[in-house]
C-alpha positions as CSV (number, residue, x, y, z in Angstrom):
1,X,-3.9,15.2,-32.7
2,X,-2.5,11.7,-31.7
3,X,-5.6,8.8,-32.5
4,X,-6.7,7.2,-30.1
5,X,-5.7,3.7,-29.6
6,X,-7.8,0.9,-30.2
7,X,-8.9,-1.5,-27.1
8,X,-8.7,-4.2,-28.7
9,X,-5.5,-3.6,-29.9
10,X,-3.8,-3.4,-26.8
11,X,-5.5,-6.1,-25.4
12,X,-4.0,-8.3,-28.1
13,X,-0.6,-6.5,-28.0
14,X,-0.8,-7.7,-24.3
15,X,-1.6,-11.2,-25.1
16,X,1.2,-11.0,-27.1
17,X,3.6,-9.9,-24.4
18,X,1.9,-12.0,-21.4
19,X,4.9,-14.3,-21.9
20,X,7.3,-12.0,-21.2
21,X,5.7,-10.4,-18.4
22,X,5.2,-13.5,-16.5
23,X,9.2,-14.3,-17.0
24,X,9.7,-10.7,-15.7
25,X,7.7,-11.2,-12.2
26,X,9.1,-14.4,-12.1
27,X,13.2,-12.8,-12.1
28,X,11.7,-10.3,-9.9
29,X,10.8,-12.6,-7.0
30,X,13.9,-14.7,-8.2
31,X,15.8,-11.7,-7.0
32,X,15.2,-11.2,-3.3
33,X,14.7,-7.7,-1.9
34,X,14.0,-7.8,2.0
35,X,14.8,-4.0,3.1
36,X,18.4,-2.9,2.9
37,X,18.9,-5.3,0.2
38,X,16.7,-3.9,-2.8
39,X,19.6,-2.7,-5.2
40,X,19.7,-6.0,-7.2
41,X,16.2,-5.7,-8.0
42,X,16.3,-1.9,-9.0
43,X,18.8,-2.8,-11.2
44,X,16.6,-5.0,-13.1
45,X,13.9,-2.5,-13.2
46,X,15.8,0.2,-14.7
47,X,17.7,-2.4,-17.3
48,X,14.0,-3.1,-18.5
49,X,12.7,0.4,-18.4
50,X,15.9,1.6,-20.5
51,X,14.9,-0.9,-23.0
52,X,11.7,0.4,-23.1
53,X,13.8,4.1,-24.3
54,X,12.3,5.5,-21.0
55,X,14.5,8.2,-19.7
56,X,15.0,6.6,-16.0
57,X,16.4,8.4,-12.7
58,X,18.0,6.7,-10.3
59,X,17.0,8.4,-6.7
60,X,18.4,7.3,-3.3
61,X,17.0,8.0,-0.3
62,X,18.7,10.3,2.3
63,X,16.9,10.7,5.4
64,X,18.5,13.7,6.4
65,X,16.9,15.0,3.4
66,X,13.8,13.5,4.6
67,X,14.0,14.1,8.3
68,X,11.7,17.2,8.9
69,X,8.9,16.0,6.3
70,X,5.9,15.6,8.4
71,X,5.4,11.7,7.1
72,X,8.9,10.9,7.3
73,X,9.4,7.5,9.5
74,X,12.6,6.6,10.4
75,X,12.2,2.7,9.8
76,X,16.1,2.1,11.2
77,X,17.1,0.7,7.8
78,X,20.2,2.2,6.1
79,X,19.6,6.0,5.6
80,X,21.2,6.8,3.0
81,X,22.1,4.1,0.5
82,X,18.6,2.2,-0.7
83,X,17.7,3.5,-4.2
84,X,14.4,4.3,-6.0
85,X,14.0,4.0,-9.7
86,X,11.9,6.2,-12.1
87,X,11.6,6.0,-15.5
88,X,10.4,9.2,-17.6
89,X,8.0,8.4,-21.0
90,X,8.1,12.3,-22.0
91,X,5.2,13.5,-23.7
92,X,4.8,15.5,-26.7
93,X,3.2,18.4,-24.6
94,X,0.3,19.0,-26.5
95,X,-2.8,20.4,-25.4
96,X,-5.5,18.1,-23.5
97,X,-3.4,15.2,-22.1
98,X,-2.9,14.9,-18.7
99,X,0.3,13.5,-17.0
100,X,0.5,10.1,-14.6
101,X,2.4,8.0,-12.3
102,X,2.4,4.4,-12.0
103,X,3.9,3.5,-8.5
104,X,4.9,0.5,-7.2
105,X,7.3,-1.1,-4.1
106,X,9.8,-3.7,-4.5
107,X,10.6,-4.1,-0.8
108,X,9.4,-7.4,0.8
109,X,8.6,-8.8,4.6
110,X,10.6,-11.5,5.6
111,X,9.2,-14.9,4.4
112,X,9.3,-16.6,7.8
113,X,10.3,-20.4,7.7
114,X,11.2,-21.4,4.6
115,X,9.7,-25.0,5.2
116,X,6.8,-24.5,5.9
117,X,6.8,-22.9,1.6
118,X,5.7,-26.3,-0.6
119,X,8.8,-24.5,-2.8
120,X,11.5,-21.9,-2.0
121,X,10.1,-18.6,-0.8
122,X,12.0,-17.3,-4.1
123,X,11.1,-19.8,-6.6
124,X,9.0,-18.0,-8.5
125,X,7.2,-21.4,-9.3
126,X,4.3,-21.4,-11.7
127,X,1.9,-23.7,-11.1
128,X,-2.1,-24.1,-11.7
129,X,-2.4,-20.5,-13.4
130,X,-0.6,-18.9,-10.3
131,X,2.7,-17.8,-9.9
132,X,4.4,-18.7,-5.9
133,X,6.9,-16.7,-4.1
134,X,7.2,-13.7,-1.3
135,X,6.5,-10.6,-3.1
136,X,4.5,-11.7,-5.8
137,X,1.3,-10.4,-5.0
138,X,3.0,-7.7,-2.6
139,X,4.0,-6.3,-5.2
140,X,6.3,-7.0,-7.7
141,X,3.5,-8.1,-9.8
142,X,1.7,-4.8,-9.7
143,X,5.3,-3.2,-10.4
144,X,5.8,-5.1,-13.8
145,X,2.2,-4.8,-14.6
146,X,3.0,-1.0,-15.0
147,X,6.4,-1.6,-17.5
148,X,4.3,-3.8,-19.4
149,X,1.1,-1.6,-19.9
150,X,3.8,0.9,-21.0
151,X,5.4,-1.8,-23.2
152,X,2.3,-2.6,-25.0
153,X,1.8,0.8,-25.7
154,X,5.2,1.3,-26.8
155,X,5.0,-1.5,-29.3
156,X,1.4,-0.2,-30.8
157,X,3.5,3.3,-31.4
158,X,1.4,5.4,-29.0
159,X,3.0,8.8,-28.3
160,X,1.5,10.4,-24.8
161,X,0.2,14.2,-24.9
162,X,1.5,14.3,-20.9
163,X,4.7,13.3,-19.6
164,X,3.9,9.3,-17.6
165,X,6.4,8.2,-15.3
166,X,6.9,4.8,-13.9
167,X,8.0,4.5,-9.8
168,X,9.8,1.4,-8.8
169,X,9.9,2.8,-4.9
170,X,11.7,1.0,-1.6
171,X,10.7,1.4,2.0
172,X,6.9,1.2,1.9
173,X,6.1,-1.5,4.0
174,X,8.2,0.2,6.8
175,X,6.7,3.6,6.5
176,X,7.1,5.0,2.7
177,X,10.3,6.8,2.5
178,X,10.5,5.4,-1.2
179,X,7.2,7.5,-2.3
180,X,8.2,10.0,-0.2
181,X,11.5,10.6,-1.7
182,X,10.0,10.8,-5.4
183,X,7.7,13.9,-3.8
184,X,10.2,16.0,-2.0
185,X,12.4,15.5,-5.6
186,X,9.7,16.9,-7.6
187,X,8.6,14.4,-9.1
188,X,5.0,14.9,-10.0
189,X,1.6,14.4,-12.4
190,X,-1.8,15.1,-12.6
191,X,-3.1,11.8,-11.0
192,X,-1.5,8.4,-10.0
193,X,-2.4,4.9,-9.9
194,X,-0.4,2.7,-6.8
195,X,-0.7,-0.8,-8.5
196,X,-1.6,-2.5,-4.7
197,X,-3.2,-6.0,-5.3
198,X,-6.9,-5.1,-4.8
199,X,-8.9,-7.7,-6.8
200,X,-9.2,-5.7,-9.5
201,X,-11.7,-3.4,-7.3
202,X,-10.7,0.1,-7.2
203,X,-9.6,1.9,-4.1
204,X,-9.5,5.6,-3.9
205,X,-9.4,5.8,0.0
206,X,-7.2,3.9,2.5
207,X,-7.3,3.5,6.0
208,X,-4.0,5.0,8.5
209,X,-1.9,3.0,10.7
210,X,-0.1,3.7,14.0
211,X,2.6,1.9,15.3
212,X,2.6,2.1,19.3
213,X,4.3,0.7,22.2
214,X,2.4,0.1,25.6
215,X,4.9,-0.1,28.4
216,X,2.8,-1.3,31.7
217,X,4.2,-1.2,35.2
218,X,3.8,-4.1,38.4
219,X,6.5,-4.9,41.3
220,X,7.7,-8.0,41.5
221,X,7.3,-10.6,44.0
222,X,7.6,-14.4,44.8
223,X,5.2,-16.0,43.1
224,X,4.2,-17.6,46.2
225,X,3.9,-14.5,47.7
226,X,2.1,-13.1,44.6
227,X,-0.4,-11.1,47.2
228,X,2.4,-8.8,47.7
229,X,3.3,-8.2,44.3
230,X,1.3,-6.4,41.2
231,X,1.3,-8.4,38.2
232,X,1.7,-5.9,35.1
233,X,1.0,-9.2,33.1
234,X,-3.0,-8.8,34.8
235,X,-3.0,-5.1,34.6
236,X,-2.0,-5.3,31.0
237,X,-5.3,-7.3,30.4
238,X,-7.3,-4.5,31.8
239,X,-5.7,-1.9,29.4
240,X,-6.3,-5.1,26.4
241,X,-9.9,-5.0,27.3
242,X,-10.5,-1.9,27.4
243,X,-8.5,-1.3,23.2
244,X,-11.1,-4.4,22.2
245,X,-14.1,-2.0,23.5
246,X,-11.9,1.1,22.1
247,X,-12.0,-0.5,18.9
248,X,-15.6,-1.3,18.9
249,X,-16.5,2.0,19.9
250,X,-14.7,4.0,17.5
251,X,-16.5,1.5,14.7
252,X,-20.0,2.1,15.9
253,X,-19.5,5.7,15.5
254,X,-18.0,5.7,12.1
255,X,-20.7,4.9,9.1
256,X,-19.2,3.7,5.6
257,X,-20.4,1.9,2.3
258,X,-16.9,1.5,1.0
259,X,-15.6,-1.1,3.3
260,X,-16.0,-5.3,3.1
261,X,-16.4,-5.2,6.8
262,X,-17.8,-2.2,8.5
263,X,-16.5,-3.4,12.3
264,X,-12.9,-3.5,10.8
265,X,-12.2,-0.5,8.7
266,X,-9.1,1.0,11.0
267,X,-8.6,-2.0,13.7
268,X,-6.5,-2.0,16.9
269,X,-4.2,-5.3,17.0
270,X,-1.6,-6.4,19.9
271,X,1.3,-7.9,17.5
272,X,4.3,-8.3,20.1
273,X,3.8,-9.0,24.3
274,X,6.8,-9.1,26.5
275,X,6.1,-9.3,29.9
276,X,8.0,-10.8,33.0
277,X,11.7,-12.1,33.8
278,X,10.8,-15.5,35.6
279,X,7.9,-18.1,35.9
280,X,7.9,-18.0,39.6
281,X,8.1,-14.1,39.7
282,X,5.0,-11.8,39.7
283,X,6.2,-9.8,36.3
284,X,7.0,-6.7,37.1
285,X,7.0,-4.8,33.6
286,X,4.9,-5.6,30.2
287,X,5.8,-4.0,27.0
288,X,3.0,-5.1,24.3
289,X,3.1,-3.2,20.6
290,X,0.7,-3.2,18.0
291,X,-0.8,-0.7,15.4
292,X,-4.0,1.5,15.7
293,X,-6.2,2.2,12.8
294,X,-6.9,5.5,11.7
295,X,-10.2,6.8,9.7
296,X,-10.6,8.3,6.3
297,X,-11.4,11.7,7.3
298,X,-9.4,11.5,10.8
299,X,-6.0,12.7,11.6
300,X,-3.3,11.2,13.5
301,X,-3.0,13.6,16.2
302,X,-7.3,12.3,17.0
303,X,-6.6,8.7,16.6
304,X,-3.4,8.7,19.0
305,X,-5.6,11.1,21.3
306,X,-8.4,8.4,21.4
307,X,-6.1,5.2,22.1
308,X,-4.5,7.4,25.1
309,X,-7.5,8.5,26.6
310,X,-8.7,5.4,27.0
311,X,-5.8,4.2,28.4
312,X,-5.6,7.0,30.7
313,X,-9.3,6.2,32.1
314,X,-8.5,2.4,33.1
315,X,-5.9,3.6,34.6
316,X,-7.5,6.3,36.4
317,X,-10.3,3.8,37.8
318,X,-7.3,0.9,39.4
319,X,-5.7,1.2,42.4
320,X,-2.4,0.5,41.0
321,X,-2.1,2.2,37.7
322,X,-3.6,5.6,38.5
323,X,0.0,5.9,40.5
324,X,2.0,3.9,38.3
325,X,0.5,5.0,35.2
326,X,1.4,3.3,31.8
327,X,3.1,4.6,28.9
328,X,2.3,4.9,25.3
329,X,5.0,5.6,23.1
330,X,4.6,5.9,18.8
331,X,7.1,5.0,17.3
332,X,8.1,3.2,13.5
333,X,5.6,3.3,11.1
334,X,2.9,6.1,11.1
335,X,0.5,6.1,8.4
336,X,-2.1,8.5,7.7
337,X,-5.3,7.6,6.1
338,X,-6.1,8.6,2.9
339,X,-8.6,10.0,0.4
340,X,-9.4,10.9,-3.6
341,X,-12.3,11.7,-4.1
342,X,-14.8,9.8,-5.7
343,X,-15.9,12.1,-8.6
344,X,-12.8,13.0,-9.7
345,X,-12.1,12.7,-13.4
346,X,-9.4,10.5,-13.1
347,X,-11.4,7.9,-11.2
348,X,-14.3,8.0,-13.9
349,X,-11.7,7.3,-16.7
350,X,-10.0,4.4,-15.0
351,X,-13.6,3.1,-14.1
352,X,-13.9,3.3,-18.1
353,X,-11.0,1.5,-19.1
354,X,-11.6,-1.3,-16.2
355,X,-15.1,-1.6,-18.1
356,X,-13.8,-1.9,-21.4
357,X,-11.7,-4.5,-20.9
358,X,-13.9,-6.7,-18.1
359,X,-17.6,-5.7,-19.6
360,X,-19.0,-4.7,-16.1
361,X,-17.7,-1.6,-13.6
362,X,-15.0,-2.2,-11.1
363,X,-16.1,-2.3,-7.1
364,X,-15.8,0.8,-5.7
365,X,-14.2,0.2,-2.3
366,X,-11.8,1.6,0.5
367,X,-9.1,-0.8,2.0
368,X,-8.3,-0.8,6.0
369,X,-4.4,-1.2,5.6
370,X,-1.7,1.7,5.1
371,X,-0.6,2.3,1.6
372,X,1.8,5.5,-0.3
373,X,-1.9,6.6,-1.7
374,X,-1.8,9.0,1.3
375,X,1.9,10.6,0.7
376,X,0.3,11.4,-3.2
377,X,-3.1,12.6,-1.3
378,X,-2.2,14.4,1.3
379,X,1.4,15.5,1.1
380,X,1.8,16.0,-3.0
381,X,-1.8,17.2,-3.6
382,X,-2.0,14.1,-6.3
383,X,-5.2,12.4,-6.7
384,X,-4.3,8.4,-6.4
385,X,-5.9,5.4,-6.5
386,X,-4.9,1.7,-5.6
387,X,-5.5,-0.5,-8.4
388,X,-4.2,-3.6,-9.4
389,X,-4.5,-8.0,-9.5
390,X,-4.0,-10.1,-6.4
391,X,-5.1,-10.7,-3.3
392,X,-3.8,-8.9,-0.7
393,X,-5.4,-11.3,1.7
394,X,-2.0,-13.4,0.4
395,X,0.5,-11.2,0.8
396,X,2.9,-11.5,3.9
397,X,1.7,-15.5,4.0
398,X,3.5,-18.7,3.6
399,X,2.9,-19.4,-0.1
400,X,2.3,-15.7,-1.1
401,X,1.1,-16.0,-4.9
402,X,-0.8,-14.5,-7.8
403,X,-3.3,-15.6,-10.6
404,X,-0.9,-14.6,-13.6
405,X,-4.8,-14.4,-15.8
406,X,-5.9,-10.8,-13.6
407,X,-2.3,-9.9,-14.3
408,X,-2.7,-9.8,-17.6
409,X,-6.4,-8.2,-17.3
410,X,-5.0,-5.9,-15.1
411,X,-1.9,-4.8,-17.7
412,X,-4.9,-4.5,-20.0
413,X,-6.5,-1.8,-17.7
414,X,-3.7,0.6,-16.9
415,X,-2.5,0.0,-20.6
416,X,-6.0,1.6,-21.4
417,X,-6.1,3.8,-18.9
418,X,-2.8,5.7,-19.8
419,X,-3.8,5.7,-23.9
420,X,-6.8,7.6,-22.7
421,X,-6.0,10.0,-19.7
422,X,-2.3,10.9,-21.2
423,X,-3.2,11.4,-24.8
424,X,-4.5,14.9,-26.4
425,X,-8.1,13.5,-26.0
426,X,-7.4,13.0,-22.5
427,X,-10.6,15.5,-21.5
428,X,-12.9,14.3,-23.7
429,X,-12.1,10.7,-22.1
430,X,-12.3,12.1,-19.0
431,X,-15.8,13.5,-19.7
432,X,-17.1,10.0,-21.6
433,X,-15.4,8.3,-18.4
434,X,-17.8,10.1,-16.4
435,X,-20.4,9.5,-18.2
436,X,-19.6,5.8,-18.4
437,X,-19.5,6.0,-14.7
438,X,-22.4,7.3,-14.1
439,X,-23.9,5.0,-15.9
440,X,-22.8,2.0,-14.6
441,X,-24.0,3.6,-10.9
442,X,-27.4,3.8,-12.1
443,X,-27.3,0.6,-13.5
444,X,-25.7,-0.9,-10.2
445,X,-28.3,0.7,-7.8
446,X,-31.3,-0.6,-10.1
């Protein structure tokens, strides 16, 4: 039987590496890796997880081998040559110790205007305790706080019962083909932690996401004569009115403790508008896309039904549009929602670990955005969790950054988390994780 290994020690085996890992995130947004172009910064991964003596796969992603997966999305980016990265710590197989993934994205959204940065969007400057640059919250930071926490362990000579593997995945913020890759190739473990910047809180639900495109109809007319003409511009006001109340609605129906703001847990947002070919023409088309939230507990085929129905009855009550009815068309990304549940031993023994190192119990909590939680939830039976620093209130901003101190806390966590769920005591920590956490709840509602 492997011992188990001292907090303490891998808190100051992590101190002793914060150094490095802060050098590490800072190459990694160095090295930009907008989608299509993520192969230099894979290549740095696996360099650094072959140093670590990890046994590391290199997977592409093919969509035709993808194609007829139900949560496959076709994000128009090349579809076959972007490349995933997975690095293998076998364990010894012993008796007790449960496997895990640590999963992470490298692929970034654009950065926008580069002057409106106080340094280049791939500086990687460090400056007041934060590191600057597009990805370093969302997530590259979360990525190297994995290969760390398994560095730390590596140096303290910490031998897992249960095999832990470490994704570096593409392709998640345009639908998760990454993830979805490592699951159709087999790879697989008893529990998984996506390394999402959540505060530190931990996250064992997540909200879906639909991506839909509203095609309105008018007829054209002289804008003098704009009597004669329908202005799809106006009727696409009605149908905006009536997702606001939609949204509302569906929010007053739905009851949660889990979620910083009840009214937004799966919102409905306009993102693009096109509408009209000349100022002095009534427009005669509008084409508006956006993204409707789905619920924990709801499917996609009852979220897409809701948003059409209601823009079926506006339609039905104008004099226009029930005879030129709109379209709605889904299309790109299409997230499910996602759930783990809450008394799972695996969620008690990172709730442990998170305690050990910060004195007091993580926030429970869901988040309203998509995430690959729900391709391990609901497509690979894996119970998963979002865990990790930063504030994803950051990420996809001018001046994207992280505070490099919850890195290191968080490095801590997982670093403790992994000695205790993947060694041949992993039970028993499971069971004393529950306990802990059970706890902590009574504590917490005193």
């Amino acid at each position: 039987m492997s011992q188990p290994v001292n907090p303490q020690f891998i808190s100051d085996t992590v101190d002793a590496l914060a150094s490095d890992l802060v050098r590490f995130i800072q190459t990694l947004v160095q090295t930009p890796s907008l989608p299509n172009h993520e192969h230099a910064v894979q290549g740095l991964i696996a360099e650094e997880l072959r140093r670590l003596g990890l046994d590391v796969d290199i997977v592409p992603s093919r969509f035709e081998e993808l194609r007829r997966h139900p949560a496959f999305n076709d994000d128009g980016f090349d579809p076959e040559g972007r490349v995933n990265v997975v690095g293998r710590w076998r364990g010894a197989g012993q008796a007790g110790g449960h496997s895990l993934i640590l999963n992470g994205h490298v692929d970034v959204v654009a950065p926008g205007d580069p002057a409106l940065w106080s340094a280049s969007p791939w500086s990687g400057t460090v400056r007041d305790g934060k590191l600057y640059g597009r990805g370093a919250c969302d997530m590259k930071a979360g990525v190297a706080t994995g290969i760390f926490a398994l560095a730390a362990l590596r140096r303290l000579g910490f031998q897992p019962a249960g095999d832990i593997l470490m994704e570096s995945v593409i392709g998640e913020e345009s639908g998760g083909i990454g993830t979805l890759t490592t699951i159709i190739k087999g790879y697989t473990a008893d529990a998984c932690i996506v390394l999402e910047p959540t505060g530190l809180d931990l996250c064992p639900l997540q909200s879906g996401a639909l991506t839909f495109r509203l095609t309105v109809p008018g007829k054209a007319a002289h804008a003098a004569m704009r009597q004669h003409g329908v202005s799809a511009i106006e009727k696409f006001a009605l149908l905006h009115q009536a997702l606001l109340q939609l949204e509302a609605d569906r929010h007053a129906a739905y009851h949660t403790d889990l979620y910083d703001d009840p009214r937004y847990v799966a919102p409905i947002s306009i993102g693009t508008i096109i509408g009209g070919e000349w100022h002095s023409t009534a427009p005669e088309r509008v084409v508006a896309e956006g993204r409707l939230g789905v619920f924990p507990g709801e499917t996609t085929a009852e979220a897409r039904q809701a948003l059409e129905e209601a823009i079926r009855r506006v339609a039905q009550a104008d004099s226009w549009l029930c005879n030129h009815p709109p379209s709605v068309e889904w299309f790109e990304g299409q997230f499910e929602a996602g759930t783990t549940d809450l008394s799972h031993p695996f969620i008690h023994t990172l709730s442990a670990a998170h305690r050990a190192v910060l004195g007091s119990s993580p926030r429970v909590r869901g988040v309203p955005y998509g995430a690959d939680l729900r391709l391990f939830t609901n497509h690979a039976r894996i119970p998963a969790v979002l865990y990790g620093a930063g504030d994803v209130s950051l990420a996809h901003g001018v001046d994207e950054s992280i505070t490099l101190a919850d890195v290191v806390t968080a490095t801590k966590v997982v670093a403790l988390m992994v000695a205790r769920w993947c060694s041949d005591t992993g039970q028993q920590s499971a069971e004393e994780g529950m306990q802990d956490y059970d706890t902590a709840l009574r504590r917490d509602d005193a």
